[in-house]
N, CA, C, O and CB atoms as a CASP TS submission, in Angstrom:
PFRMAT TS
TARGET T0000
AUTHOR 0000-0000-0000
METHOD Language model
MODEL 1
PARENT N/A
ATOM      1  N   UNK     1     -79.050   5.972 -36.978  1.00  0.00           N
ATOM      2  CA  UNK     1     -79.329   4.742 -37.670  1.00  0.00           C
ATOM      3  C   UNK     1     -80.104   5.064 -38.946  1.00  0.00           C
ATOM      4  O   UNK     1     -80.973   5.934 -38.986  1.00  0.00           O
ATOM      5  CB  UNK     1     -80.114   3.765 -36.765  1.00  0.00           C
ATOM      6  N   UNK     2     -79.719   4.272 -40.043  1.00  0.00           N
ATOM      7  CA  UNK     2     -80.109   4.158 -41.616  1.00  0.00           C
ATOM      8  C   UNK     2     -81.651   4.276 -41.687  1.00  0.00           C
ATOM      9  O   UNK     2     -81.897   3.865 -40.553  1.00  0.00           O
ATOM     10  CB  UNK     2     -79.609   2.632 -42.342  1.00  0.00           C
ATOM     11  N   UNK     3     -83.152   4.615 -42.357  1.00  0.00           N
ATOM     12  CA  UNK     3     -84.113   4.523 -42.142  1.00  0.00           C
ATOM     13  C   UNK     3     -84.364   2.571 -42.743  1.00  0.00           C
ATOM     14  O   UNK     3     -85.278   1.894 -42.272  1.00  0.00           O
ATOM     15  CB  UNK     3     -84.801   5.894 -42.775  1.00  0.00           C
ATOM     16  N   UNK     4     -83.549   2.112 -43.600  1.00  0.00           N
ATOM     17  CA  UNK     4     -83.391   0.794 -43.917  1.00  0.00           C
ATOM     18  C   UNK     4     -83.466   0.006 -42.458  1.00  0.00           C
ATOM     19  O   UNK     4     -84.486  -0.596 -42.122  1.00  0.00           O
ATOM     20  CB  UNK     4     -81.993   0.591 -44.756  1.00  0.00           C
ATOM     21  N   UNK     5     -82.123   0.084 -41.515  1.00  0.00           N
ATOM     22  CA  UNK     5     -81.705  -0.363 -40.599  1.00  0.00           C
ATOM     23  C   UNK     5     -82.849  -0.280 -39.194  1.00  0.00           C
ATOM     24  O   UNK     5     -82.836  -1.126 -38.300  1.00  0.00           O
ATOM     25  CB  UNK     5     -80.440   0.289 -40.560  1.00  0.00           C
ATOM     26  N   UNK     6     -83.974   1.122 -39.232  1.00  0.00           N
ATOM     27  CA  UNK     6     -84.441   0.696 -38.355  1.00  0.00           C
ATOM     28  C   UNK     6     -85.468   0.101 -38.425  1.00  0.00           C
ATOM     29  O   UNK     6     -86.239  -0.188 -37.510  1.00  0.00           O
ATOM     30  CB  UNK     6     -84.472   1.320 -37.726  1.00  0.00           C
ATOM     31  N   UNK     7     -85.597  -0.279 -40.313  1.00  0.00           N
ATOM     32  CA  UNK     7     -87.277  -0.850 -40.374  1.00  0.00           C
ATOM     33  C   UNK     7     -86.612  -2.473 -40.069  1.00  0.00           C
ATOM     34  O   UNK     7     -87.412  -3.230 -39.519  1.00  0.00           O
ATOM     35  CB  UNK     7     -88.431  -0.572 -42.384  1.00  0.00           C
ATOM     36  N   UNK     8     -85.420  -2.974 -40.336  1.00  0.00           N
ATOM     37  CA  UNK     8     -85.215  -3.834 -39.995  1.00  0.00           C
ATOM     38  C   UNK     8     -85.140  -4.403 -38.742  1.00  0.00           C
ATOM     39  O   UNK     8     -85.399  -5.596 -38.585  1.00  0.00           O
ATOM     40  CB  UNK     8     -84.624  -3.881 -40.449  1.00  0.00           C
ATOM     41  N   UNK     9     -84.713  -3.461 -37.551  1.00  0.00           N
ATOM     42  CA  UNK     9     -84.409  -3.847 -36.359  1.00  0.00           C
ATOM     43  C   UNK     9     -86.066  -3.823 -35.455  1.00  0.00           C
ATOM     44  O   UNK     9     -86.409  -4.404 -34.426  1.00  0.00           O
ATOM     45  CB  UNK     9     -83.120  -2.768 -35.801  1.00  0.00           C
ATOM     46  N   UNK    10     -87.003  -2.658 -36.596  1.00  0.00           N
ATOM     47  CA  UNK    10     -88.123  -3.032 -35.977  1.00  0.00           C
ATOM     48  C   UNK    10     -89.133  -4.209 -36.078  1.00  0.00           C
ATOM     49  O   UNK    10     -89.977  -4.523 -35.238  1.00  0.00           O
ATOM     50  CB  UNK    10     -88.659  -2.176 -36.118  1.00  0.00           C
ATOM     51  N   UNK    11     -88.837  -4.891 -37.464  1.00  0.00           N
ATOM     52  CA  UNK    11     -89.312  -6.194 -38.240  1.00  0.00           C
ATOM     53  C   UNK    11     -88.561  -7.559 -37.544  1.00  0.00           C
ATOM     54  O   UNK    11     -88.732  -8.715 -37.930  1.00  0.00           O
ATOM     55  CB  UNK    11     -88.843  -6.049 -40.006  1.00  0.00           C
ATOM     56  N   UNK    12     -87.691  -7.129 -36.426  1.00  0.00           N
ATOM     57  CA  UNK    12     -86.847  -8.174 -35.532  1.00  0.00           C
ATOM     58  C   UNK    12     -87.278  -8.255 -34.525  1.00  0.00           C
ATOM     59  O   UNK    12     -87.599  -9.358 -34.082  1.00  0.00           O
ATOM     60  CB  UNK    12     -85.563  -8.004 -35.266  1.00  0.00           C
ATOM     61  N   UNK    13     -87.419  -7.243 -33.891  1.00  0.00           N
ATOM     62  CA  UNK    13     -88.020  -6.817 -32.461  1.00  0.00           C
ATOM     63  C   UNK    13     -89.766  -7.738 -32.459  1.00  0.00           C
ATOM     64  O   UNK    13     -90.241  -8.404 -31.539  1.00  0.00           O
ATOM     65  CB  UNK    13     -88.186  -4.621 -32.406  1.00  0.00           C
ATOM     66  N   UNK    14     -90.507  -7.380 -34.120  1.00  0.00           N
ATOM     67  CA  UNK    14     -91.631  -7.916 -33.875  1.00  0.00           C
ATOM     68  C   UNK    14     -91.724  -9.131 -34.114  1.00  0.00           C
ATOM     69  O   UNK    14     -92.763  -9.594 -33.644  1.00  0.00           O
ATOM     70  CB  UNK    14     -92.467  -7.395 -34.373  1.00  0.00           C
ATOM     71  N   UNK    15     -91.113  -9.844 -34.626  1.00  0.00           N
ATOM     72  CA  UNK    15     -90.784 -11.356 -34.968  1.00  0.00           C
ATOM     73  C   UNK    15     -89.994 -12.303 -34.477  1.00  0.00           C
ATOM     74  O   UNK    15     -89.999 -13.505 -34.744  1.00  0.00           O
ATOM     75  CB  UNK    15     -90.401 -11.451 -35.943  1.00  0.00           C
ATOM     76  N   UNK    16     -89.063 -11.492 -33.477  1.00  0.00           N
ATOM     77  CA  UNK    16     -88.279 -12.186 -32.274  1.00  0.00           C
ATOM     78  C   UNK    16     -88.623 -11.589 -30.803  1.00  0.00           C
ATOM     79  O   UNK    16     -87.819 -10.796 -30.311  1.00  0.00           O
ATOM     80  CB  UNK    16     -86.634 -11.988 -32.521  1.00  0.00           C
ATOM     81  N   UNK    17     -89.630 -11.897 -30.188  1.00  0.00           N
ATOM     82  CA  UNK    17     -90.179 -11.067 -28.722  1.00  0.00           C
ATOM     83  C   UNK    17     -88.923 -10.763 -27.765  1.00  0.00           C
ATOM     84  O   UNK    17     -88.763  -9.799 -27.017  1.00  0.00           O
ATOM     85  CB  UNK    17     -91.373 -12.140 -27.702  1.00  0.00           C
ATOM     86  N   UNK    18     -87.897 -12.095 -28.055  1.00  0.00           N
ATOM     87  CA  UNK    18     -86.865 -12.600 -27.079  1.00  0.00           C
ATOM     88  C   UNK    18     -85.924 -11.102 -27.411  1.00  0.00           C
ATOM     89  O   UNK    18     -85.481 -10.224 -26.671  1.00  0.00           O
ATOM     90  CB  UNK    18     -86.033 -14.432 -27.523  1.00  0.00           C
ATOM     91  N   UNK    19     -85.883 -11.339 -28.978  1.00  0.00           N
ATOM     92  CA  UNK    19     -84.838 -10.382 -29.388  1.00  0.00           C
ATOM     93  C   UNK    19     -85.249  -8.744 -28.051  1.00  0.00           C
ATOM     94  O   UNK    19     -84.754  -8.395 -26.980  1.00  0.00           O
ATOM     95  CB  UNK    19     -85.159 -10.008 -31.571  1.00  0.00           C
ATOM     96  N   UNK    20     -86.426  -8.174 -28.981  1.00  0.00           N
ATOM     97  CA  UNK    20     -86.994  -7.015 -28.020  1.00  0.00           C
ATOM     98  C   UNK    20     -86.918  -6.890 -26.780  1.00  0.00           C
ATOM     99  O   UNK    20     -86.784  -5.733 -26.382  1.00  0.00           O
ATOM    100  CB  UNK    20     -88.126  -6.878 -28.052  1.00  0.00           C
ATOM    101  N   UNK    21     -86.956  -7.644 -26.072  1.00  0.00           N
ATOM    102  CA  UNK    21     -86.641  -7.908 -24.505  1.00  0.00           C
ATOM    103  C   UNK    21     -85.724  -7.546 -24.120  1.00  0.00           C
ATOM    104  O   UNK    21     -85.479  -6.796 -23.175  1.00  0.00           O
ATOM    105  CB  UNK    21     -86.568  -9.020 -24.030  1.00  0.00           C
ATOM    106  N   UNK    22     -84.897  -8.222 -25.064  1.00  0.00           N
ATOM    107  CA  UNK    22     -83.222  -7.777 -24.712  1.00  0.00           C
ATOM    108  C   UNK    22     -82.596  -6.461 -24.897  1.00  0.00           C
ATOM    109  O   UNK    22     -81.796  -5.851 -24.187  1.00  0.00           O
ATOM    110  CB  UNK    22     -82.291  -8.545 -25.533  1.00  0.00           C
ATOM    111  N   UNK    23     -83.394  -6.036 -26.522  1.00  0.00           N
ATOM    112  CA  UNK    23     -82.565  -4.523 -26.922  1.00  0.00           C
ATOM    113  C   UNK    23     -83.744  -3.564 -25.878  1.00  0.00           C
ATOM    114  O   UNK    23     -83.563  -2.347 -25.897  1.00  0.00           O
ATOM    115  CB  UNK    23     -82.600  -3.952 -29.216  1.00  0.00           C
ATOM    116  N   UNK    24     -84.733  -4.015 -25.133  1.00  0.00           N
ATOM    117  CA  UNK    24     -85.091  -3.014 -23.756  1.00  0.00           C
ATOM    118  C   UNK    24     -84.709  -2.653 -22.735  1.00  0.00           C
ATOM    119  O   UNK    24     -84.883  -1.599 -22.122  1.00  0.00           O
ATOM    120  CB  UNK    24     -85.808  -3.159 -23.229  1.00  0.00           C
ATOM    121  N   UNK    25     -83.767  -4.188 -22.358  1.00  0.00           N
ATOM    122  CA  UNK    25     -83.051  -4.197 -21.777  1.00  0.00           C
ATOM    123  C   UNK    25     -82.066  -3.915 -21.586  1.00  0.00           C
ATOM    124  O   UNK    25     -81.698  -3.755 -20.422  1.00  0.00           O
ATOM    125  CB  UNK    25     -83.080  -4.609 -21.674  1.00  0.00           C
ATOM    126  N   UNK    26     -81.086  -3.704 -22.807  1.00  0.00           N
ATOM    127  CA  UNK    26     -79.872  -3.127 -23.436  1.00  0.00           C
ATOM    128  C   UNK    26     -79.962  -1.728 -22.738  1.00  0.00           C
ATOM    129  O   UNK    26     -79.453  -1.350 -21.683  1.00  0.00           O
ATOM    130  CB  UNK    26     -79.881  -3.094 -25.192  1.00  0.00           C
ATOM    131  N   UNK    27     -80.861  -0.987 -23.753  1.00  0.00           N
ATOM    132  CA  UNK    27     -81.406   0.729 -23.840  1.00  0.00           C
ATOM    133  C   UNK    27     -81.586   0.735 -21.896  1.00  0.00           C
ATOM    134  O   UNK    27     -81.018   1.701 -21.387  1.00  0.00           O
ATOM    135  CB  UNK    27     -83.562   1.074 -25.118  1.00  0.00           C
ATOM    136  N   UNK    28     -82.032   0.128 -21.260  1.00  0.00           N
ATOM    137  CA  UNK    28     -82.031   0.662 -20.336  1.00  0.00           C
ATOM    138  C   UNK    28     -81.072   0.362 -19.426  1.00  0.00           C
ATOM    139  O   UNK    28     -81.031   1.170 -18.499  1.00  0.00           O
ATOM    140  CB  UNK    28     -82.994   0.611 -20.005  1.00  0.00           C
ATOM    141  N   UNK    29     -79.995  -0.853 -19.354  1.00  0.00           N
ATOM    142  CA  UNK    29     -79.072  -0.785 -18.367  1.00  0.00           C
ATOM    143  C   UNK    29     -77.844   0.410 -19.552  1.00  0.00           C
ATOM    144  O   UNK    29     -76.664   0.428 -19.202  1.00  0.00           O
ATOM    145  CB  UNK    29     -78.478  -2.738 -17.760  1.00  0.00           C
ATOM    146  N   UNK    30     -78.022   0.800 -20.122  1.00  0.00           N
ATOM    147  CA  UNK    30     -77.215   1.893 -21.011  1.00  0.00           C
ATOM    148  C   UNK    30     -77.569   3.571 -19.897  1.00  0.00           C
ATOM    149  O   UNK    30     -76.936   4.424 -19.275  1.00  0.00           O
ATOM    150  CB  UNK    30     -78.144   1.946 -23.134  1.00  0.00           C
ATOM    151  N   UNK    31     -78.720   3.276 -20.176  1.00  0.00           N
ATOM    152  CA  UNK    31     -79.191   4.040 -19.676  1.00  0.00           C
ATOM    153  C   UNK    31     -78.147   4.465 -17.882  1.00  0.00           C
ATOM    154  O   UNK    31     -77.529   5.461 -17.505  1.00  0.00           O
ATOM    155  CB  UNK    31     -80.696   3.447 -19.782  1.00  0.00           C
ATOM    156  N   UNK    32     -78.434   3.148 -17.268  1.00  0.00           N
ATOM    157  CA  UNK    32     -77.955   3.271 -15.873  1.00  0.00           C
ATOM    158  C   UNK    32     -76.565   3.634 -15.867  1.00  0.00           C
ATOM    159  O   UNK    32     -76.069   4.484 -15.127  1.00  0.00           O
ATOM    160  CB  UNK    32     -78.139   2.015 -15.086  1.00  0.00           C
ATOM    161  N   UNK    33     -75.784   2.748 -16.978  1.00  0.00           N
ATOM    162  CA  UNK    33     -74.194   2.912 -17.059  1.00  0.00           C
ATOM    163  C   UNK    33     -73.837   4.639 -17.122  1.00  0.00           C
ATOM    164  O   UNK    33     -73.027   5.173 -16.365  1.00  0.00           O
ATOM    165  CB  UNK    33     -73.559   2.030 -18.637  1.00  0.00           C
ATOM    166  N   UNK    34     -74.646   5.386 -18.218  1.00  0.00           N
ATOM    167  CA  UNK    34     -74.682   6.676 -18.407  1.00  0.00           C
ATOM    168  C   UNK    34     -74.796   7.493 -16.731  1.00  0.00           C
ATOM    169  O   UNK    34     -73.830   8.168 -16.372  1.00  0.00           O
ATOM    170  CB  UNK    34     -75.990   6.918 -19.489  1.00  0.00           C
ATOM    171  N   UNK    35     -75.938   7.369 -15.865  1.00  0.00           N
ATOM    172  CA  UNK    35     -76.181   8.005 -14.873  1.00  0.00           C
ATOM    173  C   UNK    35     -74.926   7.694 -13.899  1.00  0.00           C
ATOM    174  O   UNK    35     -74.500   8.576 -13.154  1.00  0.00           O
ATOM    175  CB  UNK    35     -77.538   7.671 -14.416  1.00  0.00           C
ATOM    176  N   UNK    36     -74.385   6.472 -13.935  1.00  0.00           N
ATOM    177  CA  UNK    36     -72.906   5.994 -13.218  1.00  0.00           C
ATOM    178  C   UNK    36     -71.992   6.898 -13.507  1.00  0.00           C
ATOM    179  O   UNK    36     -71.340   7.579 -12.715  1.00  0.00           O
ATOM    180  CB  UNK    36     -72.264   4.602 -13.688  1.00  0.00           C
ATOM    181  N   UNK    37     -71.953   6.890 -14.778  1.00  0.00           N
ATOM    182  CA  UNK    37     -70.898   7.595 -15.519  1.00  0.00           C
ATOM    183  C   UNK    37     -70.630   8.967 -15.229  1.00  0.00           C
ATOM    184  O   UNK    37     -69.518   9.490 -15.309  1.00  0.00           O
ATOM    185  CB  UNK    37     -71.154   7.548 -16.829  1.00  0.00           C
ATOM    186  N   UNK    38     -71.716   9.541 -14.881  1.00  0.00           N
ATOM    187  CA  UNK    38     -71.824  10.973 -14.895  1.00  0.00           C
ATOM    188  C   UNK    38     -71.321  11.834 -13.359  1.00  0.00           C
ATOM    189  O   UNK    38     -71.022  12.944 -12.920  1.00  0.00           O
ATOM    190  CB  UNK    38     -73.447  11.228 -15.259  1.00  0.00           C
ATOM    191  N   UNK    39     -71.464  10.620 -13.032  1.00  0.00           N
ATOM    192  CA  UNK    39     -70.874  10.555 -11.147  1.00  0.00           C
ATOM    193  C   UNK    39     -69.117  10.786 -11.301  1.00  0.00           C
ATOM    194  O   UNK    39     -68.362  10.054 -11.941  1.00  0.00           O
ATOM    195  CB  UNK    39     -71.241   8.409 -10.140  1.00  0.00           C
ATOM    196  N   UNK    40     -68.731  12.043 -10.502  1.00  0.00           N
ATOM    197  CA  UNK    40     -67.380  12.429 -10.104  1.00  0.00           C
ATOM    198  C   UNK    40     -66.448  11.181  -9.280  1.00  0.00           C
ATOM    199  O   UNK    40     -65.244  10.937  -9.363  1.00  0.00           O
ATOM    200  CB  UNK    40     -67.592  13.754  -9.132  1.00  0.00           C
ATOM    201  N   UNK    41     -67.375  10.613  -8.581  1.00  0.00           N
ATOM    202  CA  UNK    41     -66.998   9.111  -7.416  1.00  0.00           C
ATOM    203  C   UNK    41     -67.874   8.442  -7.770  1.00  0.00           C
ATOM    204  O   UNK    41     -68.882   8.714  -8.422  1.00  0.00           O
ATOM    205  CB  UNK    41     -67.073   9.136  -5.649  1.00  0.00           C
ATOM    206  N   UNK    42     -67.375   7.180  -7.181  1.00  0.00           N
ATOM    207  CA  UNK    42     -68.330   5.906  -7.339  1.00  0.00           C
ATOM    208  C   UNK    42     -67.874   5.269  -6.525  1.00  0.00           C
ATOM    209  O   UNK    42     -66.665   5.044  -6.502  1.00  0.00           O
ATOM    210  CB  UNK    42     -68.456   5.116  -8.561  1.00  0.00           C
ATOM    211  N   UNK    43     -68.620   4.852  -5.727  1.00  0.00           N
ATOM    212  CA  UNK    43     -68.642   4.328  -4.057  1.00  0.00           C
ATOM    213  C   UNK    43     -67.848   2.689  -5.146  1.00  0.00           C
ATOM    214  O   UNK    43     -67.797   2.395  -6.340  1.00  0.00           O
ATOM    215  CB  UNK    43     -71.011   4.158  -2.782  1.00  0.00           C
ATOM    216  N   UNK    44     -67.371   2.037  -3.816  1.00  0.00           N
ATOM    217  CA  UNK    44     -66.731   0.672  -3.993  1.00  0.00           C
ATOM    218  C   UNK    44     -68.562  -0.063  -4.518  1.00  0.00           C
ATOM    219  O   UNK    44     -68.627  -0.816  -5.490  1.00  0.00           O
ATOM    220  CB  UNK    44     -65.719  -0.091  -2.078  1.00  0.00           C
ATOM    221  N   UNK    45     -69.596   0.240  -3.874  1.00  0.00           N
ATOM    222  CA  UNK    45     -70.968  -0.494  -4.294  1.00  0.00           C
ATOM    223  C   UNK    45     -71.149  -0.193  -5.459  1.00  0.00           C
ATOM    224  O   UNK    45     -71.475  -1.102  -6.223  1.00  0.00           O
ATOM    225  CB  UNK    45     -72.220  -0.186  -3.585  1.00  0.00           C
ATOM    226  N   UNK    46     -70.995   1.211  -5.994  1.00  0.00           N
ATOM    227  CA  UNK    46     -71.284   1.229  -7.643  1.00  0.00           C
ATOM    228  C   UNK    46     -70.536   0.831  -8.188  1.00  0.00           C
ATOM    229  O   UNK    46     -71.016   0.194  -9.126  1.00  0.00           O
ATOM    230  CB  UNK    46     -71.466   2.265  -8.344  1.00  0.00           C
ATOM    231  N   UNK    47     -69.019   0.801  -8.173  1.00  0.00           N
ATOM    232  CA  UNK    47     -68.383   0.499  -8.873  1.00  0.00           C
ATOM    233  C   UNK    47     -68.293  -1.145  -8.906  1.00  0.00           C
ATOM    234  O   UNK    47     -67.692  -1.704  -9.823  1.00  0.00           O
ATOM    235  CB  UNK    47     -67.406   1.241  -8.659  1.00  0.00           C
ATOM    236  N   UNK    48     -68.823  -1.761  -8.025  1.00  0.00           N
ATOM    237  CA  UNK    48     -69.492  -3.192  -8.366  1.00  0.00           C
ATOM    238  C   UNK    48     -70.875  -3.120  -9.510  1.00  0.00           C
ATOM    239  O   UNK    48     -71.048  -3.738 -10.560  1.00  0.00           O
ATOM    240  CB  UNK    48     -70.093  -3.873  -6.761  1.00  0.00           C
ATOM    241  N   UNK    49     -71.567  -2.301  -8.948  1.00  0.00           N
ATOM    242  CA  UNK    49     -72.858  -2.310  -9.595  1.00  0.00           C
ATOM    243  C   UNK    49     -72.400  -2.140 -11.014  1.00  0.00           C
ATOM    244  O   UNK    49     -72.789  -2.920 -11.883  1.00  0.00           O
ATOM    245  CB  UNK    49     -73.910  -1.167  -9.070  1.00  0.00           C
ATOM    246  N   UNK    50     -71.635  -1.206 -11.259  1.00  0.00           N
ATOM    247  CA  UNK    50     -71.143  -0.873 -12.814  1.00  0.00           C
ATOM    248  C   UNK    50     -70.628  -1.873 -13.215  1.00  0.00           C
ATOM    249  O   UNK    50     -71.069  -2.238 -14.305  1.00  0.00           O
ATOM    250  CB  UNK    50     -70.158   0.207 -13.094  1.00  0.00           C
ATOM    251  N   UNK    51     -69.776  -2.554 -12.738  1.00  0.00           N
ATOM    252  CA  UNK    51     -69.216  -3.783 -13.795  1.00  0.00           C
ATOM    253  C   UNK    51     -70.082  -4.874 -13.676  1.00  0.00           C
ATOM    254  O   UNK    51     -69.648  -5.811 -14.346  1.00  0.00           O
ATOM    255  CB  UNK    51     -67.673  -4.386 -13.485  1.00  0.00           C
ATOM    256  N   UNK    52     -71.520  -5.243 -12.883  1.00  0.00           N
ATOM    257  CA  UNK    52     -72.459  -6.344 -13.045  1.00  0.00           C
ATOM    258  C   UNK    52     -73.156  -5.397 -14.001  1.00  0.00           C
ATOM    259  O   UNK    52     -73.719  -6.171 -14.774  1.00  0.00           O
ATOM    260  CB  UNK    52     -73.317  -7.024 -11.655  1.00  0.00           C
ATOM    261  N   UNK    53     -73.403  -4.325 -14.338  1.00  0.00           N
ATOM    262  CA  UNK    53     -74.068  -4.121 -15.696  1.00  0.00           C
ATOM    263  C   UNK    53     -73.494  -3.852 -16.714  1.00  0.00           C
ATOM    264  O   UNK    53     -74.161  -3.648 -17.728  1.00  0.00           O
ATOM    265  CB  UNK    53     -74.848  -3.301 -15.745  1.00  0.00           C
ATOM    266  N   UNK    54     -72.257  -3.783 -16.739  1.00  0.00           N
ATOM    267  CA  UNK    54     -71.265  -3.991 -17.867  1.00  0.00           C
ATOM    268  C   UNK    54     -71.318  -5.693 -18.543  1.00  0.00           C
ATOM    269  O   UNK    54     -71.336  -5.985 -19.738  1.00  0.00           O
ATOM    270  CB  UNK    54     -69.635  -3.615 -17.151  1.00  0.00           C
ATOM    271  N   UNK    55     -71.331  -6.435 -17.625  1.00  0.00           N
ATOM    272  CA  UNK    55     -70.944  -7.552 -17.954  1.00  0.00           C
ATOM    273  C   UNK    55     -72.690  -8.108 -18.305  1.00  0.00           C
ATOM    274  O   UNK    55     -72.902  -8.826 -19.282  1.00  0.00           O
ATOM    275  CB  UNK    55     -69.903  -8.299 -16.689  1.00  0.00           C
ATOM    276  N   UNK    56     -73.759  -7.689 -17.432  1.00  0.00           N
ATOM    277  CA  UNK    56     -75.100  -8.054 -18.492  1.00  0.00           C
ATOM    278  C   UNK    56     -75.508  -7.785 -19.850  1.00  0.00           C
ATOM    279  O   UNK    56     -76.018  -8.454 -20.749  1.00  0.00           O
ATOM    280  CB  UNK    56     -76.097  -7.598 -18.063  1.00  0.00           C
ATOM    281  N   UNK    57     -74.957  -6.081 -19.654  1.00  0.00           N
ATOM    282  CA  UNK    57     -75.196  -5.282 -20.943  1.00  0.00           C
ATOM    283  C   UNK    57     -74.321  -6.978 -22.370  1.00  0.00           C
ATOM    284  O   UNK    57     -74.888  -7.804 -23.085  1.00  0.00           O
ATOM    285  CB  UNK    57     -73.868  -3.056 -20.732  1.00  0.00           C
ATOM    286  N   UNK    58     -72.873  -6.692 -22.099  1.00  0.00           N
ATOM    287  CA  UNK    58     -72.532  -7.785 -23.064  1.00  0.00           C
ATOM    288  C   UNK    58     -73.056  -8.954 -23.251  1.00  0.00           C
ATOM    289  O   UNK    58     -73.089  -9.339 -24.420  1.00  0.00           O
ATOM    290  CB  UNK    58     -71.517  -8.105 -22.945  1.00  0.00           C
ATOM    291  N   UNK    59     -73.624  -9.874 -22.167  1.00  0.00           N
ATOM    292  CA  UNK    59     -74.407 -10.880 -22.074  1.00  0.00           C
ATOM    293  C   UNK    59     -75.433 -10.454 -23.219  1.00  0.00           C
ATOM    294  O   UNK    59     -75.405 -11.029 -24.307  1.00  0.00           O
ATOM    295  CB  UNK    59     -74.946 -11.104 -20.607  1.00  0.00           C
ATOM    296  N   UNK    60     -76.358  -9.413 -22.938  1.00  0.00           N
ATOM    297  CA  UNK    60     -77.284  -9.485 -23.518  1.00  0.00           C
ATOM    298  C   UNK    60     -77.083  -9.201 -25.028  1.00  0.00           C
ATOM    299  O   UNK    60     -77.690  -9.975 -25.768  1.00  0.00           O
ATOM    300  CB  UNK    60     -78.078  -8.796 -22.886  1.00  0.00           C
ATOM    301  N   UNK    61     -76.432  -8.351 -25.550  1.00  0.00           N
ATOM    302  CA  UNK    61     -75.523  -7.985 -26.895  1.00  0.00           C
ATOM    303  C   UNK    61     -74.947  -9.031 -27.514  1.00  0.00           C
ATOM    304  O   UNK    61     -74.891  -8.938 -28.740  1.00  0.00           O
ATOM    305  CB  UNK    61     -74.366  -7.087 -26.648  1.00  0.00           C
ATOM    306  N   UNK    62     -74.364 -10.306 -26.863  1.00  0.00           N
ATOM    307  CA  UNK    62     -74.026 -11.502 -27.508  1.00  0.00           C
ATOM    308  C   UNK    62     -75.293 -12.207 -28.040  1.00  0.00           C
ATOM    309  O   UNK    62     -75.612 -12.553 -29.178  1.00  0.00           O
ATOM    310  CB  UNK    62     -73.255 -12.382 -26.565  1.00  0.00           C
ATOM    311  N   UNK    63     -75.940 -12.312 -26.785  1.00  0.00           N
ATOM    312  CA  UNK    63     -77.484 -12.646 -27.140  1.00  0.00           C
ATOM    313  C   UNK    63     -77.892 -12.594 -28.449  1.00  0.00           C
ATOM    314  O   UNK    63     -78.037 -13.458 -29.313  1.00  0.00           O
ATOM    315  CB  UNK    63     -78.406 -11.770 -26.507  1.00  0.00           C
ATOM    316  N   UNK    64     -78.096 -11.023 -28.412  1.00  0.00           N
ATOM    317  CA  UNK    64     -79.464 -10.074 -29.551  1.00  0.00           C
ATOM    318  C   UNK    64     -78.172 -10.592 -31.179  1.00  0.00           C
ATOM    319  O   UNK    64     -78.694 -10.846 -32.265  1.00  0.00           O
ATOM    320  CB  UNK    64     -79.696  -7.098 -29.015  1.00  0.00           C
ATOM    321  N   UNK    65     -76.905 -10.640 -31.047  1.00  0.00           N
ATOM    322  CA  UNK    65     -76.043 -10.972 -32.191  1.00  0.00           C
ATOM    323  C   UNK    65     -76.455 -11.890 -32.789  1.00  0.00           C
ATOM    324  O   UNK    65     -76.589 -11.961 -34.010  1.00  0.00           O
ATOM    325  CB  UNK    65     -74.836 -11.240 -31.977  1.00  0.00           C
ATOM    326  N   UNK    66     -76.786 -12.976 -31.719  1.00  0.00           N
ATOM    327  CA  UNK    66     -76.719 -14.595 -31.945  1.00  0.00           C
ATOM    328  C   UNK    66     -78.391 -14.674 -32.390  1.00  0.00           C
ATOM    329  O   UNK    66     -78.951 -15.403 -33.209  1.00  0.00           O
ATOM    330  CB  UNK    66     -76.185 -15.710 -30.253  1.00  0.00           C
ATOM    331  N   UNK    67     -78.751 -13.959 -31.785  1.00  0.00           N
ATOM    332  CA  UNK    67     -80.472 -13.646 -32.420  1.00  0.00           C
ATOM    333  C   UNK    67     -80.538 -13.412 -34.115  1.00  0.00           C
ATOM    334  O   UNK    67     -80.859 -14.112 -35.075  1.00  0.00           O
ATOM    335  CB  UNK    67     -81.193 -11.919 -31.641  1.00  0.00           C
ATOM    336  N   UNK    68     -80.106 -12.193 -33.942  1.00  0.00           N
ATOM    337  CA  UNK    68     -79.763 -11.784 -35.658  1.00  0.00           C
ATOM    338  C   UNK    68     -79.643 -12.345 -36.514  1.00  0.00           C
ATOM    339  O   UNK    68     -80.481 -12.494 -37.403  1.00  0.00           O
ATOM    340  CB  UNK    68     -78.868 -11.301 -36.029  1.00  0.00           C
ATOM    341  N   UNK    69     -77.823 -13.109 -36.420  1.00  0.00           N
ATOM    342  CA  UNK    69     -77.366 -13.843 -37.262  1.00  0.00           C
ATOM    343  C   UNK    69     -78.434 -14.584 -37.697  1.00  0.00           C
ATOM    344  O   UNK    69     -78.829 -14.711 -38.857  1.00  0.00           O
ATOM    345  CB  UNK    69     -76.352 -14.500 -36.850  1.00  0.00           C
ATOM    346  N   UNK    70     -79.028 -15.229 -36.350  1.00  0.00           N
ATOM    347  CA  UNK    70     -80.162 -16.608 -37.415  1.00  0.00           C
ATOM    348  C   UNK    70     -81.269 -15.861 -37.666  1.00  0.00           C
ATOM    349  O   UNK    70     -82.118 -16.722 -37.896  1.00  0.00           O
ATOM    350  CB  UNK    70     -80.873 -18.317 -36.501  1.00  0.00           C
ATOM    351  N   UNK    71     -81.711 -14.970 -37.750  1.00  0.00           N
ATOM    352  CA  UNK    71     -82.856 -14.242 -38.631  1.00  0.00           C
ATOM    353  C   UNK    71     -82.164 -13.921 -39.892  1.00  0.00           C
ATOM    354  O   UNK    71     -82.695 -14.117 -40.985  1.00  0.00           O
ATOM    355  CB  UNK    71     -83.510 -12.806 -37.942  1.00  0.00           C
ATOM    356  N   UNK    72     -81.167 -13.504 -39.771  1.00  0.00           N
ATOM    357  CA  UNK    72     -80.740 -12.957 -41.313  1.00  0.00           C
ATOM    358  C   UNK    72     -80.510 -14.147 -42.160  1.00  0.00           C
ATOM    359  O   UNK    72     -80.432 -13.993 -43.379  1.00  0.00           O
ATOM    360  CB  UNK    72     -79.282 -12.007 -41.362  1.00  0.00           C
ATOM    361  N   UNK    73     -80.375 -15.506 -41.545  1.00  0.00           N
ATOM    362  CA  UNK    73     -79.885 -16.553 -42.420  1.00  0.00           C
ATOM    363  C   UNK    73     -81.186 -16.944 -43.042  1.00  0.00           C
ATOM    364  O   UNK    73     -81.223 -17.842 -43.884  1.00  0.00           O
ATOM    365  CB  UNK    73     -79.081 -17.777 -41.676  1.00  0.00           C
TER
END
C-alpha cells in the first residue's frame, strides 16, 4: 500500500471507530481463512466454518466500502 493510502486509511480508522472495527475484523478472519487454507482436508465442519467466514469477511468489506464512500464525499 501507497504511503498516501495508508495515511488515509489511518485518518479513517481514527475518525470512523465503526470503520476500524471492521478492517480488525477483516485482518483477522483473513487471517483464519489463510490457516483453513493451508489445510490438505477440511473436515465437512470447516468447510462450513470457511464459507461462514467467507461470507462475514464480505459482509464486513461491503460495510468498510459503504463507510468510505461517505467519508470521501
Amino acid at each position: 500500500m501507497e504511503g498516501q493510502d495508508l495515511a488515509s486509511l489511518q485518518q479513517l480508522c481514527d475518525e470512523r471507530p465503526r470503520f476500524r472495527l471492521l478492517f480488525e475484523e477483516h485482518l483477522l478472519l483473513e487471517k483464519q481463512l489463510t490457516m483453513l487454507d493451508q489445510k490438505p482436508h477440511l473436515t465437512p465442519e470447516e468447510e462450513l466454518e470457511r464459507k461462514k467466514i467467507q461470507k462475514l469477511k464480505l459482509a464486513g468489506k461491503d460495510e468498510m466500502e459503504h463507510i468510505k464512500r461517505e467519508w470521501t464525499q
